[in-house]
TORVEXBA-608505 format. One record per residue: y, x, z negated of N, C-alpha, C in turn; residue in one letter; residue number from 1. Coordinates in Angstrom, 1 decimal. Layout:
REM residues N
+--------+--------+--------+--------+--------+--------+--------+--------+--------+------+-----+
!   n_py !   n_px !   n_pz !  ca_py !  ca_px !  ca_pz !   c_py !   c_px !   c_pz ! type ! seq !
+--------+--------+--------+--------+--------+--------+--------+--------+--------+------+-----+
!      Y !      X !      Z !      Y !      X !      Z !      Y !      X !      Z !    A ! NUM !
...
+--------+--------+--------+--------+--------+--------+--------+--------+--------+------+-----+
***
This chain:
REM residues 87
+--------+--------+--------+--------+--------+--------+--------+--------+--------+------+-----+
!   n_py !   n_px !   n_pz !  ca_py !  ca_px !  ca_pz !   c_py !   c_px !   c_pz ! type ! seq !
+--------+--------+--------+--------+--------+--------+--------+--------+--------+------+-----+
!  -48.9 !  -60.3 !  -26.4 !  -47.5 !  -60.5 !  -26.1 !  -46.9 !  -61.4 !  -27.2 !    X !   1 !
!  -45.7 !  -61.0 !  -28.0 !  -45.1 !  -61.8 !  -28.9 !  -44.7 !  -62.7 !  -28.3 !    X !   2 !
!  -44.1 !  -64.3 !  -28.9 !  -43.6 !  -65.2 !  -29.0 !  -42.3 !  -64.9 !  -29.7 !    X !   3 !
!  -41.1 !  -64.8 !  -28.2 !  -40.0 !  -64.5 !  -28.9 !  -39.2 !  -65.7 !  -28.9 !    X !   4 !
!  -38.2 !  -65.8 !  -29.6 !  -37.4 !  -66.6 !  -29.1 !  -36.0 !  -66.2 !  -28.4 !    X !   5 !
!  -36.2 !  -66.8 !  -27.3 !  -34.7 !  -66.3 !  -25.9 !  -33.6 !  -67.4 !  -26.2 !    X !   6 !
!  -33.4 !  -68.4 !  -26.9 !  -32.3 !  -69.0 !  -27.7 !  -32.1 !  -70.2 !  -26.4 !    X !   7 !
!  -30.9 !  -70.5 !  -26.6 !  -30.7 !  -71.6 !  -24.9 !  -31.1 !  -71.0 !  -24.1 !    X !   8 !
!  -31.7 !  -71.8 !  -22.8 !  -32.1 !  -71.2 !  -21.5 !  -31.3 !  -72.5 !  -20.6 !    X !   9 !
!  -30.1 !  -71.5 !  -19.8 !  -29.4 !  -72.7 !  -18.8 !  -29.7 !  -72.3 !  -17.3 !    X !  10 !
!  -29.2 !  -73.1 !  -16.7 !  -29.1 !  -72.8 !  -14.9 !  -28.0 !  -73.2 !  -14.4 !    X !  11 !
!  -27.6 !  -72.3 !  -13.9 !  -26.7 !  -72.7 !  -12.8 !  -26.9 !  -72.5 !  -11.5 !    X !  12 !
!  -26.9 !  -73.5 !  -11.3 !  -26.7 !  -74.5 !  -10.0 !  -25.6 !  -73.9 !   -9.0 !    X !  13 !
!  -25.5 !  -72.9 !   -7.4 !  -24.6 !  -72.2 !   -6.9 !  -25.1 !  -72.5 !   -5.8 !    X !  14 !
!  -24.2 !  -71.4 !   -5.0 !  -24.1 !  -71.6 !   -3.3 !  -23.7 !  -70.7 !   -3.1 !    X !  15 !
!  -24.4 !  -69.5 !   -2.1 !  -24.2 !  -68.8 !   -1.4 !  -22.4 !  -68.6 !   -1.1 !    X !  16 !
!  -21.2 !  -67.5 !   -1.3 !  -20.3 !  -67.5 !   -0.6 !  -19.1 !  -68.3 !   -1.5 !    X !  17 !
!  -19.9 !  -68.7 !   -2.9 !  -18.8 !  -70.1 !   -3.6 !  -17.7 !  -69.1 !   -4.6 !    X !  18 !
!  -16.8 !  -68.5 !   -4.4 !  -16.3 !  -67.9 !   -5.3 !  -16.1 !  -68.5 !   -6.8 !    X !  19 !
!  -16.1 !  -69.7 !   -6.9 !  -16.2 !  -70.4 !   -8.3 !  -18.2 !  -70.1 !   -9.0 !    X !  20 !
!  -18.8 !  -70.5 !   -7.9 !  -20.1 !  -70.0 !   -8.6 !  -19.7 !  -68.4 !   -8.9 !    X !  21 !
!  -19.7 !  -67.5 !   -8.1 !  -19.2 !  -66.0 !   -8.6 !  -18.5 !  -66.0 !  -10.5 !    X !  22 !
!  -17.4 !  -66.7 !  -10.3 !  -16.6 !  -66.8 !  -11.5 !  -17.5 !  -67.3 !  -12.5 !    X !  23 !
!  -17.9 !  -68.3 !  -12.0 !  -18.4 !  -68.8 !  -13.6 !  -19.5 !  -67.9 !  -14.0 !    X !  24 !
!  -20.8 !  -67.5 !  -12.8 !  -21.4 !  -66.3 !  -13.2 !  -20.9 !  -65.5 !  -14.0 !    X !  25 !
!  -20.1 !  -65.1 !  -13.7 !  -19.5 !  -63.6 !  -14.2 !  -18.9 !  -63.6 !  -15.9 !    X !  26 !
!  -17.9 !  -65.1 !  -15.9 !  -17.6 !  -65.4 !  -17.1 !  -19.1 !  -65.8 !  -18.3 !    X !  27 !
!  -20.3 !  -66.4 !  -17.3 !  -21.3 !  -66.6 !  -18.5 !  -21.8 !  -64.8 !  -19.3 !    X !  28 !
!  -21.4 !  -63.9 !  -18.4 !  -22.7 !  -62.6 !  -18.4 !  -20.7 !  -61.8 !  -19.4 !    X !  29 !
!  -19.6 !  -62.1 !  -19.3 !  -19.1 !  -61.9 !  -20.5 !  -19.0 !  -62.9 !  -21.8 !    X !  30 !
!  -19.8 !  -63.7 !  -22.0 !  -20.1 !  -64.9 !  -23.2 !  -21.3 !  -64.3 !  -23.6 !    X !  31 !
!  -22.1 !  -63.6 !  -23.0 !  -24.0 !  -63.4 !  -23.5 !  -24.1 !  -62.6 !  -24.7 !    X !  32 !
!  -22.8 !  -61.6 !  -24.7 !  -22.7 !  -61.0 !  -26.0 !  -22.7 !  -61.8 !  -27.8 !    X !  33 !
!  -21.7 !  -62.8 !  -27.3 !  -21.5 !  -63.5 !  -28.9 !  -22.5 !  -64.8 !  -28.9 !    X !  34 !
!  -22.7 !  -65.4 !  -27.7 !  -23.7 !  -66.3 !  -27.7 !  -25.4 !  -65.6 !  -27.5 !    X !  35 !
!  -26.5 !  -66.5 !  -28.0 !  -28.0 !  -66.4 !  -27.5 !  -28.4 !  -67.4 !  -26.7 !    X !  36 !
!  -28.5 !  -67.1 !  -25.3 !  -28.7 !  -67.6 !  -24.4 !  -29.0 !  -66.9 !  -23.1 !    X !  37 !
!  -29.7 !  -67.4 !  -22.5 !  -30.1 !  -66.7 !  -21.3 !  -29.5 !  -67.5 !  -19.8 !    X !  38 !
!  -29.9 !  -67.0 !  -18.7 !  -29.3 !  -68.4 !  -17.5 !  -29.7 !  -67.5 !  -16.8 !    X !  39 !
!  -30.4 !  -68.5 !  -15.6 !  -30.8 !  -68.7 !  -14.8 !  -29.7 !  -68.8 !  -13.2 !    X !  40 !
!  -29.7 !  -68.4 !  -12.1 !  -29.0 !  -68.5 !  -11.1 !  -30.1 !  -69.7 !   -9.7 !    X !  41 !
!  -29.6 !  -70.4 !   -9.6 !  -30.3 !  -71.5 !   -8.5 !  -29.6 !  -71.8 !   -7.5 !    X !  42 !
!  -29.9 !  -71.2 !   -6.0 !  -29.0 !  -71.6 !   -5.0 !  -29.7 !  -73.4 !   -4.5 !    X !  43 !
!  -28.8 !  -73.8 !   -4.7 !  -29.2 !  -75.4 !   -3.9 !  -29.3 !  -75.8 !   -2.7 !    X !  44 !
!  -29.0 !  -74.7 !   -1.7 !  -29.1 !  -74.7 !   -0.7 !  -30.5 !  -74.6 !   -0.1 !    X !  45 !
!  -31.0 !  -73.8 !   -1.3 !  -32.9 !  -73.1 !   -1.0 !  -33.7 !  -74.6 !   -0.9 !    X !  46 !
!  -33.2 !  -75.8 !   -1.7 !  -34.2 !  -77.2 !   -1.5 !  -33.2 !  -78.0 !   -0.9 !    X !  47 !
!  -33.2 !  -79.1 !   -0.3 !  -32.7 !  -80.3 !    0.2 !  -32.5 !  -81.3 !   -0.7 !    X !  48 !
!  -33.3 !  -81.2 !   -2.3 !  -33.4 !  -82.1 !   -3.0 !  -32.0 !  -82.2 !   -4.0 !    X !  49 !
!  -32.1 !  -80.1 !   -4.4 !  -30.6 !  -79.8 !   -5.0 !  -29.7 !  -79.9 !   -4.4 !    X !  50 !
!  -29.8 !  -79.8 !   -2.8 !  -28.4 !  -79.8 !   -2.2 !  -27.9 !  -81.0 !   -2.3 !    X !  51 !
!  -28.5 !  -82.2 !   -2.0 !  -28.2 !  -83.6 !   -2.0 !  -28.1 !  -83.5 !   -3.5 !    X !  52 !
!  -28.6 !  -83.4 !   -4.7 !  -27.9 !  -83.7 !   -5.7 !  -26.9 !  -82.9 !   -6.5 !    X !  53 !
!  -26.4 !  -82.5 !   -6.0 !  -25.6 !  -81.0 !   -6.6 !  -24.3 !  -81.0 !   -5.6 !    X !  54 !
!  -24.8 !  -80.8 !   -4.4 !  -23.7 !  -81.2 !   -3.0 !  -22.4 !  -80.5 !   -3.0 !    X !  55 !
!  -21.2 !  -80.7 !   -3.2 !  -20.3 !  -79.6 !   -3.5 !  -19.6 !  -79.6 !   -4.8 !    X !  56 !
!  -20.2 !  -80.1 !   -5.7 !  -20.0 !  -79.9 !   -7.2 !  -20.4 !  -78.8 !   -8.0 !    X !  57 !
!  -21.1 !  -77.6 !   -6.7 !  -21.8 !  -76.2 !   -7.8 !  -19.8 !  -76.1 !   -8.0 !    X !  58 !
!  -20.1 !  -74.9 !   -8.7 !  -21.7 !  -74.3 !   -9.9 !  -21.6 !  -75.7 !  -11.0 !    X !  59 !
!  -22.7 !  -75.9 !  -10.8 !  -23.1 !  -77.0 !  -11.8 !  -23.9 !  -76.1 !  -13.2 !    X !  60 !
!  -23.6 !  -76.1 !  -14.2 !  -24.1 !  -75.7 !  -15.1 !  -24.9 !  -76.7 !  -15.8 !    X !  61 !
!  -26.4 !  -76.4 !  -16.3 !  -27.2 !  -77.1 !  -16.9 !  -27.9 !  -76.7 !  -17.6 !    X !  62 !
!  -28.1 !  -77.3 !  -19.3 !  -29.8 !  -77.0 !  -19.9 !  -30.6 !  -78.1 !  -20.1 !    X !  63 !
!  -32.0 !  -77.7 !  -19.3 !  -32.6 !  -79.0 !  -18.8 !  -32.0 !  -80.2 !  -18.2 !    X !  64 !
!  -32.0 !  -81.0 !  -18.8 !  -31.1 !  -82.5 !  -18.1 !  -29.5 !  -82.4 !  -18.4 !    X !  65 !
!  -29.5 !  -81.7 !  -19.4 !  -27.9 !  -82.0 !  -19.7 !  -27.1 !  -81.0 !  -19.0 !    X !  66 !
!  -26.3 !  -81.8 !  -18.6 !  -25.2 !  -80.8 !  -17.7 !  -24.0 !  -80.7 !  -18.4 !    X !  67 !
!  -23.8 !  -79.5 !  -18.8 !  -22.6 !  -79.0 !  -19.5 !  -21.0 !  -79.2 !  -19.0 !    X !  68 !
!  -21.2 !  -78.8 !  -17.7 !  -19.8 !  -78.6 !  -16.7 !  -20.2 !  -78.5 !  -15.2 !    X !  69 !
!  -19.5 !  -78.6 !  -14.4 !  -19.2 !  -79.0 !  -12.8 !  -18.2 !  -78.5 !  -12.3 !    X !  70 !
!  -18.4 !  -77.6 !  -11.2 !  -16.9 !  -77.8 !   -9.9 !  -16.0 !  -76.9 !  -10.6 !    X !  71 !
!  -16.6 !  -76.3 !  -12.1 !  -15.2 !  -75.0 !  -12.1 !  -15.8 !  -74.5 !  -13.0 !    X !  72 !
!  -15.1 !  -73.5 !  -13.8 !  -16.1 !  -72.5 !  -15.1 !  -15.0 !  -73.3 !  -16.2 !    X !  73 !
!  -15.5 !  -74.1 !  -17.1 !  -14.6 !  -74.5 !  -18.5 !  -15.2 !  -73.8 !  -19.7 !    X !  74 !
!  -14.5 !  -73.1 !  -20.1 !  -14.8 !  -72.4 !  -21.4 !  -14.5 !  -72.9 !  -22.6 !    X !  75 !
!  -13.7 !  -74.2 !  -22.6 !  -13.7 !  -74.8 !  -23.8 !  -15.5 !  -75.4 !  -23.7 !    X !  76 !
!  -15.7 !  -76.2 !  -23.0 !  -17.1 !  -76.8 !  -22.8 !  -18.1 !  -76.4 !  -23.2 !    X !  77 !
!  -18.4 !  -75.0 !  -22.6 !  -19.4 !  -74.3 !  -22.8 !  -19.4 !  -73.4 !  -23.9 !    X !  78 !
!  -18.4 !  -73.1 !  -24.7 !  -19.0 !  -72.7 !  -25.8 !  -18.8 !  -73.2 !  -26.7 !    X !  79 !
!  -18.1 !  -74.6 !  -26.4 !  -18.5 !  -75.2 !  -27.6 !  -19.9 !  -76.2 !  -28.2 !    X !  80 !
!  -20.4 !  -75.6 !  -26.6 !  -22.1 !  -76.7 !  -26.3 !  -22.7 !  -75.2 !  -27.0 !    X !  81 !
!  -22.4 !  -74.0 !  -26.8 !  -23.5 !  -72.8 !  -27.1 !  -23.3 !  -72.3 !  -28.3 !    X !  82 !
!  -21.9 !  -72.6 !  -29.0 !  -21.9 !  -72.6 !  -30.8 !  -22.3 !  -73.7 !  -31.4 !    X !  83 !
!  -22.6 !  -74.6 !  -30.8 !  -23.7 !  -76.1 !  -31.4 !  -25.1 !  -75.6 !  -31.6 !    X !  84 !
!  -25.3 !  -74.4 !  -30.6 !  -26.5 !  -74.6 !  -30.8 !  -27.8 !  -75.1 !  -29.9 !    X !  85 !
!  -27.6 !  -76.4 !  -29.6 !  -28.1 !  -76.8 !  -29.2 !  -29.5 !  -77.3 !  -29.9 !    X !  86 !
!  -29.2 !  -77.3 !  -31.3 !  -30.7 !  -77.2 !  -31.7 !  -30.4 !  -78.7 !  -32.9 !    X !  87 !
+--------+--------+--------+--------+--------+--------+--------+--------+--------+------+-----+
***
């Protein structure tokens, strides 16, 4: 199996029924074209540990520790964190 490289790998952080999680979903999977990056979908509902830290601030967007954006989809934010790079 090659060693590829899949470029950023983020998570977002959602809730069942959140039409802002929906949105910002939907806005990341129209950005995947001009950016390389992949994401991850995480209901925080599924542990007690995300709900309590997450709480009603999904969709929380994150790579690794850093958290990009909160509580709405910002597209100045996030692609100005995914034409950085990140590297």
């Amino acid at each position: 199996m090659n060693n590829v490289d899949l470029g950023v790998r983020l998570t977002l952080f959602t809730r069942n029924a959140c039409p802002l999680c929906d949105h910002m979903a939907f806005a990341l999977e129209l950005m995947r074209p001009r950016y390389d990056f992949q994401y991850e979908k995480v209901d925080v509902d599924s542990d007690p540990k995300l709900a309590n830290r997450y709480g009603l601030r999904v969709p929380v967007l994150v790579d690794e520790e850093t958290e990009i954006c909160s509580g709405h989809y910002d597209p100045n934010t996030i692609e100005a964190y995914l034409a950085a790079g990140r590297t």
